[in-house]
Every structure is written in C-alpha cells, then in structure tokens.
C-alpha positions as CSV (number, residue, x, y, z in Angstrom):
1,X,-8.8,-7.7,-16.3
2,X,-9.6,-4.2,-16.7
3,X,-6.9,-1.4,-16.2
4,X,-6.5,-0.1,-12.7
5,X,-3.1,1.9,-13.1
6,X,-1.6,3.5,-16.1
7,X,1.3,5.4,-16.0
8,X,2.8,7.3,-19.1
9,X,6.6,8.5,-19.9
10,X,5.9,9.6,-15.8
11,X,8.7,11.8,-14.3
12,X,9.7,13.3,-10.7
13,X,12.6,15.9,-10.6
14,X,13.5,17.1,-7.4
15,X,15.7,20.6,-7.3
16,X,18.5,19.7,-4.5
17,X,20.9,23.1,-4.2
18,X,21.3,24.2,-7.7
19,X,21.0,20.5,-9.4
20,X,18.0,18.3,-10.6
21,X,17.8,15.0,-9.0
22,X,15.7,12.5,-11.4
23,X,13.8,10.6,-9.6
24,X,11.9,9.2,-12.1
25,X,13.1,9.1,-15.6
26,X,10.3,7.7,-18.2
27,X,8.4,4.9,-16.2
28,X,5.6,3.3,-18.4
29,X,3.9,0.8,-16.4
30,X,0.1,-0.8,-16.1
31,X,-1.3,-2.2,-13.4
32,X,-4.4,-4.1,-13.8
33,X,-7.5,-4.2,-11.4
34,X,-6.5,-7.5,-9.4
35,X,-2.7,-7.7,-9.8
36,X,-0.5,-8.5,-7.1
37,X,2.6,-6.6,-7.5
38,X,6.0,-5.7,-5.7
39,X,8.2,-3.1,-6.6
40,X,11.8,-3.3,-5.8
41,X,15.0,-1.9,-6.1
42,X,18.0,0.1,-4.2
43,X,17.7,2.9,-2.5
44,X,17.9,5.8,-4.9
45,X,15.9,3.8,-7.3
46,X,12.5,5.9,-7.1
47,X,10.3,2.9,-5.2
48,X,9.5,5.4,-2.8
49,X,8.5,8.3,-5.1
50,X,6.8,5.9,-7.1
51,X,4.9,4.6,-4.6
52,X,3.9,8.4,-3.5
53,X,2.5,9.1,-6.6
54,X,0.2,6.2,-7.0
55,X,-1.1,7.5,-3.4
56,X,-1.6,10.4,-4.7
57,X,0.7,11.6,-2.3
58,X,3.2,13.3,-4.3
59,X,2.5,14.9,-8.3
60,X,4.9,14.0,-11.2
61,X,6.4,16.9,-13.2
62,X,6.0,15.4,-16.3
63,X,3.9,12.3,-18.0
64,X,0.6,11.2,-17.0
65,X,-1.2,9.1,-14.6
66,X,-4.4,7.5,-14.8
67,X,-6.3,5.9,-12.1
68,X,-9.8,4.4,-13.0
69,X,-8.8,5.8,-16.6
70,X,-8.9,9.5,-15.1
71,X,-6.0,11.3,-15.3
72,X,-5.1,12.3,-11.8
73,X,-3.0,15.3,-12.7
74,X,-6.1,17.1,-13.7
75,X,-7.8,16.7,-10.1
76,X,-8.2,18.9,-7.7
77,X,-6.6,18.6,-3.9
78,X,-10.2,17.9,-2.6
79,X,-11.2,15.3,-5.5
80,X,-7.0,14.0,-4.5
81,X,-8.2,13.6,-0.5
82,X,-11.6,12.0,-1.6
83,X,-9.4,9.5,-3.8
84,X,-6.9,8.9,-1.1
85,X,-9.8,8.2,1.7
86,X,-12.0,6.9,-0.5
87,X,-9.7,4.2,-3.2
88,X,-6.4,3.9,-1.4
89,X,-6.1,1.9,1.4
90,X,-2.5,2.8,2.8
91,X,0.1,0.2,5.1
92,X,3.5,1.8,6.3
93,X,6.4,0.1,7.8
94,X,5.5,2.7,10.9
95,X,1.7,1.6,11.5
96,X,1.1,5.6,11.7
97,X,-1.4,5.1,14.7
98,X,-2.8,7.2,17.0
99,X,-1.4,6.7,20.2
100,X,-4.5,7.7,22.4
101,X,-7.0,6.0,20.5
102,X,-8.0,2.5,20.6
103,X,-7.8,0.1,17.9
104,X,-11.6,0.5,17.4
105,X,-11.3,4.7,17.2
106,X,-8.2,4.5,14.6
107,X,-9.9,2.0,12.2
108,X,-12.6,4.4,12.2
109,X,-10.5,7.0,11.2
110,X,-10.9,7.4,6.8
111,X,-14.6,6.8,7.8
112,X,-14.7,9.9,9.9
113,X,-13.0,11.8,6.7
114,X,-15.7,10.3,4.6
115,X,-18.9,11.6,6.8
116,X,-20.2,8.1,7.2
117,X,-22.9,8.0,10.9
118,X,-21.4,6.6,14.0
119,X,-23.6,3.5,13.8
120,X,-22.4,2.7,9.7
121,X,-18.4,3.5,11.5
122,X,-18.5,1.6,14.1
123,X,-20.1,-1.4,12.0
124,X,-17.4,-1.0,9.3
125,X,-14.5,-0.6,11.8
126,X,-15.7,-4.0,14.0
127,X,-16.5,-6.0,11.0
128,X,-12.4,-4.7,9.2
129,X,-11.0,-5.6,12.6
130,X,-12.9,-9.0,13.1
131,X,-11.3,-9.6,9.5
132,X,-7.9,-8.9,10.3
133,X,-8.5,-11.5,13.6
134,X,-8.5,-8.4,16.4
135,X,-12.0,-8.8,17.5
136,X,-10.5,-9.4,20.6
137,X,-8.8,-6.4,21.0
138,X,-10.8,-3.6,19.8
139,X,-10.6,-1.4,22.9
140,X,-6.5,-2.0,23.4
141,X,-4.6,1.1,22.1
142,X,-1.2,0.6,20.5
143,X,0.9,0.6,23.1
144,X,-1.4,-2.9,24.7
145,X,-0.8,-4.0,21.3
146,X,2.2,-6.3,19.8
147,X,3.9,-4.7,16.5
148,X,2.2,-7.6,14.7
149,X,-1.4,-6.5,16.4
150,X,-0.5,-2.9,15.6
151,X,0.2,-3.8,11.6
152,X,-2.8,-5.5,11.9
153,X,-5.0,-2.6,13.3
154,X,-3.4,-0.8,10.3
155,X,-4.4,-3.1,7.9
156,X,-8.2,-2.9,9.1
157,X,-8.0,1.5,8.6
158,X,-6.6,0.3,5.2
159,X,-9.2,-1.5,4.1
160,X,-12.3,-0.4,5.7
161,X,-13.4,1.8,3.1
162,X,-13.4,-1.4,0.7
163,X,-10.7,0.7,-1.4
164,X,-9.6,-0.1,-4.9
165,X,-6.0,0.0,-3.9
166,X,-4.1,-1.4,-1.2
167,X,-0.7,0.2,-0.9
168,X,2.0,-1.3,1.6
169,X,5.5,0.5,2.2
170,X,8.0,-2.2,3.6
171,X,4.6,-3.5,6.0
172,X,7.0,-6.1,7.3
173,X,9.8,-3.7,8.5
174,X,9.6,-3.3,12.0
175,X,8.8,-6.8,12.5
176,X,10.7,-9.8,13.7
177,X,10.8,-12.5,10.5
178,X,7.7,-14.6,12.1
179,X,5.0,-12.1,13.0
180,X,6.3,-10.7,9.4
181,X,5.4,-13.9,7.9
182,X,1.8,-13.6,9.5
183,X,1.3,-10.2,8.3
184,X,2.2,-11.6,4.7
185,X,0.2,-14.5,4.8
186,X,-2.8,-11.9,5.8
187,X,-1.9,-9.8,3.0
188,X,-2.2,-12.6,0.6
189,X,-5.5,-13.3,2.1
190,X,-6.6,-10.0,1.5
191,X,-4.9,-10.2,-2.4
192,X,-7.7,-13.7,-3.0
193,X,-10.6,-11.5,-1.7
194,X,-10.2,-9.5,-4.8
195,X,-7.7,-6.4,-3.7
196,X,-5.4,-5.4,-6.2
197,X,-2.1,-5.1,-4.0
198,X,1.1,-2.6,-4.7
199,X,3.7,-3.6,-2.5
200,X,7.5,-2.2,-2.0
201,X,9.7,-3.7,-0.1
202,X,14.0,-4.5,-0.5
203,X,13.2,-7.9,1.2
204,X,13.4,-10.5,-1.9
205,X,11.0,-13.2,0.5
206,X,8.7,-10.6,0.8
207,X,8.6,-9.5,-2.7
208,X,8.0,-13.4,-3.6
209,X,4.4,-13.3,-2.5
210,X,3.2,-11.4,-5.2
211,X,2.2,-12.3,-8.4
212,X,4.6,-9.7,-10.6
213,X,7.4,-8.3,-9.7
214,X,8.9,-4.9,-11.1
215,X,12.6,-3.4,-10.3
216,X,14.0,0.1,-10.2
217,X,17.4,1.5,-11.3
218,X,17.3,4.9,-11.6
219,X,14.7,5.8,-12.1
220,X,13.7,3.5,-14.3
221,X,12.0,0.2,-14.8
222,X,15.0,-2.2,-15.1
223,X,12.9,-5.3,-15.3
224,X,8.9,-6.3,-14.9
225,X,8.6,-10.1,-14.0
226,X,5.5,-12.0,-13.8
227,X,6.3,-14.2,-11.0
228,X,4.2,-17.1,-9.3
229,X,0.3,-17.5,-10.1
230,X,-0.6,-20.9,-7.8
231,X,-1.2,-18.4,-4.7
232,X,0.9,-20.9,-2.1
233,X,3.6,-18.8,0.2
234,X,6.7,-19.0,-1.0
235,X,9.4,-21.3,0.7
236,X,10.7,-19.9,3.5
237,X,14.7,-18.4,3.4
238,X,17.6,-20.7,4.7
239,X,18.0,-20.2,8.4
240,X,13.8,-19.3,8.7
C-alpha cells in the first residue's frame, strides 16, 4: 500500500505563562493509504494534538508532515481548507451539527464549501445518508434525531466528499455502550469499503476494531501494535 501519512521528528510546543509545554516531542509515524488505526493514550499524551495536525487543524513547530507525499507545512490556509473539505472527512464525540438544519441540509454542508450545484449536493448528500441507513430521516433535524442517528448524520457530512481520510475523535463518547457498538460496527463497514481510518479514543474496546494500534506518553510514541487483520468485531467487554 502506498503511503498516505508521513510524519517526520514532528513537534508541538505550546507557550503556557512563561514555560513550554511539549506536546509532541519527536513522533515519526506512517500511515498507509488503507490502514485502520487507533491512537491511544492518557490525557496529556498529545492524541489530541496529534490528531489536529493530521486535520490540518493545528501546524507543528518543528518536523514535517506529508500528506499525499506533499508536505503540508508549505501550503497555504486556502490550499489547507481545500484539503480539509476536500481529503478529510471529520467525526467528533460532539456530532458538531447544525441545530436548524435537517439532516439532508448539514450533510450537504463540505459540498456547499466545495461549489458543487444543488442537484450534484443533494445527490451526494441522499446517496451518504442512504449509506449510513438514514434514508428515512433526511428531513428530521438533530433534535428529532437519537445521539446514535445524530453520529450517523455526522458520519454521512464525513464522507460525502469521498475523502482520503476519515478522522474520528472519541465518535463513541456521548453514546450509551449499544448504539456505540452500532456506530463502530458502521465504522468498520466504512474501513472494508476502502477508507483509511484514524481513530482516537481512551476506550480499549473501541480501540480493538482497528487494525493497528499506536499509544502516546508524552509526547511520544510509546508503542505501535499491529493488532487484528480478520476484520470480525472484537468480543464484547465483561458485563456488555
């Protein structure tokens, strides 16, 4: 597989009061076009920060990072936006949804950004909804919606632009252990049609669904574990 993510010697410091707070210290990491991966660690451990940079949400002060084999550093904030709407789908433990807009409207949403006619939005937006199985509910806004629907509608703005990247922050959260489960066994789904998948999460069942598995101390990469290749869901925890 071809080389979707590399990251070189990459560094965040952070100036809290008069002291510098490393968030990352020296990660070196590659992450192939296909992988299934979950980063882990305690809080403090950079997860986060790491995760905002490969969103190209956050800049590192020091190493590189290549997406595609283009370093990202050297892009501007309009070729960053056109990467983040165009190759990064983005899932957060808070859905992020606008409140007075249907399901239909905020799956449209990165299209908008992108320019793409109604008729091509509203094609892409049914057809990402109908694949998360909310065909149903396409004109309920969030509130009509479950938290598991409302992940779901999430999922569809994720993907709708076909993005390289799938990136979910704790996407099971603010969900009770079964609709979790659901949202998982969709993300897996989504992992076999070919996305390559960054996931963080605390949540050690969680972190079992993907295929390799890297921990944080640090700042650092403690430990990178290629986990489970068969694609079944792992067992469920005692008490589940």
């Amino acid at each position: 597989m071809s080389v979707l993510i590399r990251l070189e010697d990459l560094r965040r410091t952070y100036q809290v009061g008069g002291e510098e707070v490393h968030a990352l210290d020296g990660v070196d990491l590659e992450i192939a076009d296909g992988e299934y991966l979950a980063i882990m660690g305690p809080s403090g451990s950079g997860k986060s920060t790491l995760m905002n940079i490969i969103g190209c949400l956050d800049s590192p002060t020091g190493g590189r990072y290549l997406l595609k084999g283009k370093e990202v550093s050297s892009l501007s904030d309009d070729e960053l936006a056109r990467v983040r709407n165009e190759q990064i789908g983005f899932v957060f433990q808070t859905f992020n949804l606008l409140a007075r807009a249907d399901a239909l409207h905020n799956v449209e949403l990165p299209l908008i950004y992108a320019g793409a006619s109604p008729a091509t939005r509203r094609q892409r937006a049914v057809e990402a909804l109908a694949a998360v199985d909310l065909g149903d509910r396409m004109k309920h806004k969030p509130n009509e919606l479950s938290g598991g629907q409302r992940q779901r509608v999430a999922i569809a703005r994720a993907l709708v632009n076909n993005p390289s990247l799938l990136l979910a922050d704790e996407p099971t959260g603010n969900l009770d252990s079964r609709t979790g489960d659901a949202i998982m066994e969709l993300v897996n789904r989504i992992h076999a049609a070919g996305h390559t998948i960054v996931l963080v999460t605390h949540e050690e069942y969680i972190a079992a669904h993907a295929r390799r598995i890297i921990r944080l101390k640090d700042g650092r990469v403690e430990s990178d574990e290629r986990v489970r290749g068969d694609g079944a869901a792992p067992p469920a925890p005692a008490g589940e």
